[in-house]
C-alpha positions in Angstrom: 55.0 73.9 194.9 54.7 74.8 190.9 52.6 72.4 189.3 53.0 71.1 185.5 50.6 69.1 183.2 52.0 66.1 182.8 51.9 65.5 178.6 48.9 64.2 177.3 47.9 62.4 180.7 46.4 65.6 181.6 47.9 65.0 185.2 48.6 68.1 187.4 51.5 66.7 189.2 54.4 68.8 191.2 57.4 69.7 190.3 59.1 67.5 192.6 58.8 64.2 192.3 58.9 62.1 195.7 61.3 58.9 195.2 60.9 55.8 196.9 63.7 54.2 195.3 66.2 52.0 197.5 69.1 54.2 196.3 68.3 56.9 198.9 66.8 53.9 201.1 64.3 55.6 203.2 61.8 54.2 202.0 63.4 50.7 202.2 64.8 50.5 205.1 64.6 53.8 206.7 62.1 54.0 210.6 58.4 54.2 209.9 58.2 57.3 212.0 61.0 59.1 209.5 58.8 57.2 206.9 55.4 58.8 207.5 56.9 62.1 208.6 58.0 62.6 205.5 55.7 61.6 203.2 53.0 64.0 205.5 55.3 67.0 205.0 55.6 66.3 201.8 51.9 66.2 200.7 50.8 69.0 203.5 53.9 71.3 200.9 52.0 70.0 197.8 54.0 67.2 196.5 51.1 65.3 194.9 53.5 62.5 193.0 55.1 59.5 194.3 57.1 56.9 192.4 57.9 53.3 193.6 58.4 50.3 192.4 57.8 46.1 193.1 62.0 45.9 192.9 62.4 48.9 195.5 63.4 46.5 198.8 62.0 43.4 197.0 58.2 45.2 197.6 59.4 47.1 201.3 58.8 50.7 199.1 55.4 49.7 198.3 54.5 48.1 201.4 56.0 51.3 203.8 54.1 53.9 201.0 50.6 51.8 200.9 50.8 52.0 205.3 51.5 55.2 205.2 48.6 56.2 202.8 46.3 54.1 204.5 44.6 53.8 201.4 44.0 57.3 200.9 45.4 58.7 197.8 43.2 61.6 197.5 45.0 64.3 195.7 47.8 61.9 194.4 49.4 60.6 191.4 51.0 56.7 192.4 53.4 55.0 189.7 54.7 51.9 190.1 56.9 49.8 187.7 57.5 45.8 186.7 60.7 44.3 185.5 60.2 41.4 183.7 62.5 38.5 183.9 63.2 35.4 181.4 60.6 33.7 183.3 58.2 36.5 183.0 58.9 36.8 179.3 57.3 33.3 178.6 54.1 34.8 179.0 54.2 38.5 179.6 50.1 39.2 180.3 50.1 36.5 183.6 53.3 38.1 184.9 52.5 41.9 184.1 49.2 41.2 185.7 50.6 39.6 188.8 52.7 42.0 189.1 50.4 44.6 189.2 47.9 43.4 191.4 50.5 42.2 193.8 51.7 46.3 193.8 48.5 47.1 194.3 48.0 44.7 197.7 50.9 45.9 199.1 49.9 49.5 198.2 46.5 48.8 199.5 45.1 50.8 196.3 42.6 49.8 193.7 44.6 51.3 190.9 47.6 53.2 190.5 47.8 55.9 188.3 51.0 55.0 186.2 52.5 51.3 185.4 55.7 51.4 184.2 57.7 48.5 182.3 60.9 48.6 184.4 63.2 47.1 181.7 66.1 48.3 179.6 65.3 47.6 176.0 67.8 46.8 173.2 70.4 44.4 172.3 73.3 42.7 174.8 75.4 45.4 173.7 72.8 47.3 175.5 72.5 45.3 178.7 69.1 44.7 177.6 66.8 42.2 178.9 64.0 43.1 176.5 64.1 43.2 172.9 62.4 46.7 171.5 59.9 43.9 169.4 59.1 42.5 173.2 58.0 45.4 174.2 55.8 46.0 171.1 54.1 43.1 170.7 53.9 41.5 174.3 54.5 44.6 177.0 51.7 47.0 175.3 49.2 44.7 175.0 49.2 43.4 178.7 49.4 47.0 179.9 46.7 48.1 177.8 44.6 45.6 178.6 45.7 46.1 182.5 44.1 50.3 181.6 41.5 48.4 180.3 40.5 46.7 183.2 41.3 49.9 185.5 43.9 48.9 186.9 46.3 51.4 186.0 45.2 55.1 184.5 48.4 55.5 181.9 51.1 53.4 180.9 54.7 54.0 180.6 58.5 52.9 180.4 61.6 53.6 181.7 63.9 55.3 179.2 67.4 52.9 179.9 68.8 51.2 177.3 69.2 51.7 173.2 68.7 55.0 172.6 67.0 54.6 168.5 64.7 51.7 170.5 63.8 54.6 173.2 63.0 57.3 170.9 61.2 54.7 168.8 59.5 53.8 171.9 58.2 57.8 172.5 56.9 57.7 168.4 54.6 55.1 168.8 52.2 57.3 170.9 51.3 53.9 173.1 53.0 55.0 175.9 52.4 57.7 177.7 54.8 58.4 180.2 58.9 57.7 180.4 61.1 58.0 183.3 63.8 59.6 181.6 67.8 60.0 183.0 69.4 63.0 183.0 71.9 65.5 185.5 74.6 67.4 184.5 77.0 64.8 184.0 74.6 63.1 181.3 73.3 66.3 180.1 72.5 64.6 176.6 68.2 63.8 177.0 67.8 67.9 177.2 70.5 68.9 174.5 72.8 67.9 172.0 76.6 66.9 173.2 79.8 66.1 171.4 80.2 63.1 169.8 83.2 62.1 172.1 81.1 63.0 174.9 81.8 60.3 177.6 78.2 59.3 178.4 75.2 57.8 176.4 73.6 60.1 173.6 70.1 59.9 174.5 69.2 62.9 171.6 67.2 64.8 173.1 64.5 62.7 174.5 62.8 65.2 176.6 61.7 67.6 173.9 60.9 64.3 171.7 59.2 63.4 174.6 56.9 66.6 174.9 56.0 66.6 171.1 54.2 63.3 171.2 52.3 64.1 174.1 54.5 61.5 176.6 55.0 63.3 180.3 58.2 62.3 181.3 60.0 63.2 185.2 63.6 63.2 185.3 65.7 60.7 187.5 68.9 60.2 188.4 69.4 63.9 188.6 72.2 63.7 191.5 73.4 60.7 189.3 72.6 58.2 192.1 74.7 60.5 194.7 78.1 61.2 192.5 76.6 65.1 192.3 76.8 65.6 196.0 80.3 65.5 195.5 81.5 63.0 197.9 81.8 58.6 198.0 80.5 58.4 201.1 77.1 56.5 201.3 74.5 57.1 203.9 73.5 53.6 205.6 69.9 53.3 204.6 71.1 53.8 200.5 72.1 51.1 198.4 75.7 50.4 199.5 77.3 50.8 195.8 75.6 52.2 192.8 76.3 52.0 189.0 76.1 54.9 187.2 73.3 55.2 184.4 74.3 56.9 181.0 78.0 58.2 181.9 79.2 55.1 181.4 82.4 55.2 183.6 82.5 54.1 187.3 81.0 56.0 190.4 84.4 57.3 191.6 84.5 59.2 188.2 81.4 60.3 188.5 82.0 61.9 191.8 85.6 63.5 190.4 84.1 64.9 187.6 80.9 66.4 189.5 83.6 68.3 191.6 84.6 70.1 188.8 81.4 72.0 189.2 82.1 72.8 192.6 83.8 76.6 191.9 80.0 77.4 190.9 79.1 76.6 194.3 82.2 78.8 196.0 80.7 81.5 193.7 77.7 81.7 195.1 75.4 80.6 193.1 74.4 77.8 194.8 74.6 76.7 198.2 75.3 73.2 197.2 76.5 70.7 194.7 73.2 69.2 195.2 71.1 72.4 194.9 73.2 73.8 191.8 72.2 70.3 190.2 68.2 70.1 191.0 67.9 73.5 189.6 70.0 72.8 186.6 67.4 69.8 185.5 64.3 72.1 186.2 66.0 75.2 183.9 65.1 72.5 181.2 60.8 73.9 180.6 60.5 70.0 178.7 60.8 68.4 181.8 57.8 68.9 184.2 58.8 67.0 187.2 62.2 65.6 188.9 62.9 62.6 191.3 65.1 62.8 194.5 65.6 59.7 196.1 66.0 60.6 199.8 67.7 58.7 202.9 66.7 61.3 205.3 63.6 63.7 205.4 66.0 66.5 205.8 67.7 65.6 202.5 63.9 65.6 200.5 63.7 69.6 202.5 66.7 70.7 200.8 65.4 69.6 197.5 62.1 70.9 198.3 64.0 74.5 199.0 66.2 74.0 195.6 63.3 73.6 193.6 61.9 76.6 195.1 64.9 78.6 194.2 64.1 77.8 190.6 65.6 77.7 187.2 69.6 78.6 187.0 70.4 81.8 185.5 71.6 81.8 181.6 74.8 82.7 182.5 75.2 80.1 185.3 74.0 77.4 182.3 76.5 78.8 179.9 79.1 77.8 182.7 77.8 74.2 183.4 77.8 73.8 179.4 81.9 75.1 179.2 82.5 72.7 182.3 80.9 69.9 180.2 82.7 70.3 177.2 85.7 69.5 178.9 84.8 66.4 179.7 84.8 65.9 175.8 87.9 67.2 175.6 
């Protein structure tokens, strides 16, 4: 497995990102066995980086990871992530620290290597639950003072929510990793799109990303499922999922990732969801992306797409004439 430095962190981490998100569920509810097979075949293939987070399963991710590991994280890059609610706003260093050493118990680590504010930053028009001023003046000094203490190695953010607050976010050099959404139905973090594109601009935030040093791993990159190409939801997922940045429902998602299919009858993929893992690594801003998994066989056949690697020019140039048409 390719290996990238992960911006200024100096992290070597893979290319492929191991997801413990309760969206592909395994690692919420899925058996221990299929649990710790996994997670062995991935590190014994050299997937060194695994993301979770306190909300995964109400703390089930962390719990199932931090058994598994047996506290040995030799070799490994952990992240974790804390959403603060109105409660935890009222005094943002007790929570954040809580938090954080509550991840850590159930993780059965002394540190982890990234802590992530889990938030969506802006104004109600937003969604947002955090103002960008929030995060400024309360969320980075509890985290720093949380990297301080050793706790955590880096801190970062995940990149949902107003996209000026976001890139404004990435300029203030405190934060030094962002979990950043992108696929090919919300192509807009790795290039420029139409103004009537029908999904949020985020302006290039991966090669903003990359010149201030942040290392950022793309999610969402089968848009929570709709890029497999079907409805149907595998039992251990999350049941129903809201899309992130196309702004439209699931079923849309789904009708409009078929459109992308033709690539697949010609050949140049085996599968919806191979033709979009390699579209997201043909981007050289974005050193690592994040499958959430139900099954181990479904984190083998990202494995294998990654391994295939970038998409050819010509195969781009088609995914870019598909997605002008959704502006049209």
């Amino acid at each position: 497995m390719k290996m990238n430095t992960f911006g200024r962190t100096g992290l070597q981490i893979s290319q492929l990102t191991f997801g413990c998100g309760a969206v592909g569920g395994l690692m919420t509810k899925g058996d221990p066995k299929d649990q710790a097979e996994a997670v062995a075949w991935a590190r014994d293939h050299g997937i060194n980086f695994f993301d979770t987070a306190a909300s995964y399963g109400n703390g089930a991710s962390e719990t199932n990871l931090g058994r598994i590991l047996g506290g040995n994280k030799d070799g490994l890059v952990v992240s974790t992530k804390f959403g603060l609610n109105a409660e935890d706003l009222k005094d943002v260093a007790r929570s954040s620290r809580a938090s954080l050493e509550a991840s850590l118990k159930r993780l059965n680590l002394d540190h982890v290597d990234i802590f992530q504010l889990h938030n969506t930053p802006g104004g109600p028009e937003d969604d947002a639950n955090i103002t960008l001023d929030q995060v400024m003046n309360d969320v980075v000094p509890a985290f720093e003072k949380l990297r301080d203490e050793g706790k955590t190695r880096f801190i970062g953010f995940t990149a949902k929510g107003n996209t000026a607050d976001l890139h404004t976010m990435i300029k203030s050099d405190k934060f030094d990793s962002a979990q950043v959404f992108y696929n090919m139905l919300v192509p807009s973090a790795g290039e420029p799109v139409a103004a009537n594109y029908p999904a949020q601009d985020y302006r290039e935030i991966l090669s903003l990303s990359k010149s201030h040093g942040v290392g950022v791993y793309g999610v969402r990159v089968l848009a929570g499922g709709a890029l497999s190409g079907s409805e149907s939801r595998h039992p251990l997922g999350t049941p129903t999922v809201s899309p992130i940045g196309s702004r439209t429902d699931y079923a849309t998602d789904v009708q409009r990732a078929l459109k992308f299919k033709p690539l697949v009858d010609a050949g140049h993929a085996a599968t919806l969801p191979e033709l979009a893992i390699r579209y997201v690594i043909s981007n050289p801003d974005l050193p690592t992306v994040e499958v959430g998994i139900a099954t181990f066989e479904e984190f083998r056949k990202a494995y294998d797409a990654i391994e295939k690697g970038p998409l050819p020019q010509n195969v781009l140039d088609e995914i870019r004439t598909i997605q002008k048409g959704f502006a049209g």
